[in-house]
C-alpha positions in Angstrom: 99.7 64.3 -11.8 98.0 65.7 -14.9 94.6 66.7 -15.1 93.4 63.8 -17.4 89.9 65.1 -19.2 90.2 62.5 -22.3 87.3 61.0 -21.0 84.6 63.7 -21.2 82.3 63.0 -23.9 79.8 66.5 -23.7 81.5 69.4 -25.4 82.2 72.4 -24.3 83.2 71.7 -20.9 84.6 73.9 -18.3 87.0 73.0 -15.8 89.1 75.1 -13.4 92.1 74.4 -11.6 94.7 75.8 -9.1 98.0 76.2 -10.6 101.3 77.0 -9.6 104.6 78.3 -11.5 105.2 74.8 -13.3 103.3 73.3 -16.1 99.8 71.5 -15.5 99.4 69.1 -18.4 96.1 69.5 -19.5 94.8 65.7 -21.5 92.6 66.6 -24.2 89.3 64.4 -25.4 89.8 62.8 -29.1 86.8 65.4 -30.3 88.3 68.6 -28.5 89.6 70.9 -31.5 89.6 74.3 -29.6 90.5 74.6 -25.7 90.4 78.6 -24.4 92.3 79.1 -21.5 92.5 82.3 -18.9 92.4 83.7 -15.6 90.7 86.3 -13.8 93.6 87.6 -11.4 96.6 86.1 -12.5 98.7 86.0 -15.7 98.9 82.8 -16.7 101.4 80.5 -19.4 100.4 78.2 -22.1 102.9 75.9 -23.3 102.9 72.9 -25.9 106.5 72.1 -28.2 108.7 70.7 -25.4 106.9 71.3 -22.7 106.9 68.5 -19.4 104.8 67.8 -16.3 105.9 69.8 -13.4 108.4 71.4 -15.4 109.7 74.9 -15.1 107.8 77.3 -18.1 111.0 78.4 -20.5 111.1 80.6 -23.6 108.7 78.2 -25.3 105.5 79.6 -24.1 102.7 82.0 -24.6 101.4 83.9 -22.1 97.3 85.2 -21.5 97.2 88.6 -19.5 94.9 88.7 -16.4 91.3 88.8 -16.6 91.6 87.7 -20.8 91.1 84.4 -22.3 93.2 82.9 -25.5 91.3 79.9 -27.6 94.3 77.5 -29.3 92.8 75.5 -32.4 94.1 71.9 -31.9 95.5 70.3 -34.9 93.7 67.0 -37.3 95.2 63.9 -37.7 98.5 63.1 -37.3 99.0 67.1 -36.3 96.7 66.5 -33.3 98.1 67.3 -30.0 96.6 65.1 -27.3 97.9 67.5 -24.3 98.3 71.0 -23.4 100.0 72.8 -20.7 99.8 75.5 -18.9 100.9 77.2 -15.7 100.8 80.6 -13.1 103.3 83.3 -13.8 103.3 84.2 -10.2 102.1 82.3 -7.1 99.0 80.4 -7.4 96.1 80.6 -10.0 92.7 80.0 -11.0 93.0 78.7 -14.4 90.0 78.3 -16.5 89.6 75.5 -19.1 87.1 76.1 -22.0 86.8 72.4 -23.7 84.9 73.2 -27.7 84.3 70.7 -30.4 84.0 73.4 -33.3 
């Protein structure tokens, strides 16, 4: 099941979640134009184009080294993405969700 945040209304917000090797998809609040992602011990995936729920991470992806963060700008309008996704590279991980309205 995907980790539904559309409803939180503060901004930021941080929320961290255990992860294994297939995508997480992360629902994004209406007012959320920048989400940071990372993890301290594991190298992690971000995905969006083509990306599923519990799907295996393919080509299509960007990954976020180990102990580093990446912040993705979220598109305006009809350009807006309302998900993200994102998964471990190995094993289980920590991932860390940074929720901005910028």
């Amino acid at each position: 099941m995907a980790t539904d945040l559309s409803n939180v209304e503060k901004l930021p917000h941080i929320k961290g979640i255990s992860q294994g090797e297939t995508w997480m998809e992360i629902k994004l609040p209406s007012q959320c134009n920048q989400v940071t992602i990372g993890s301290e011990n594991t190298k992690i995936y971000f995905g969006q184009n083509g990306q599923t729920h519990g799907g295996t991470p393919n080509q299509d992806k960007m990954f976020v080294p180990a102990g580093n963060i990446m912040p993705v700008k979220i598109g305006r309008g009809r350009e807006r993405v309302n998900s993200i996704f994102v998964a471990s590279s190995s094993g289980t991980a920590v991932i860390k969700i940074l929720l901005e309205e910028i």
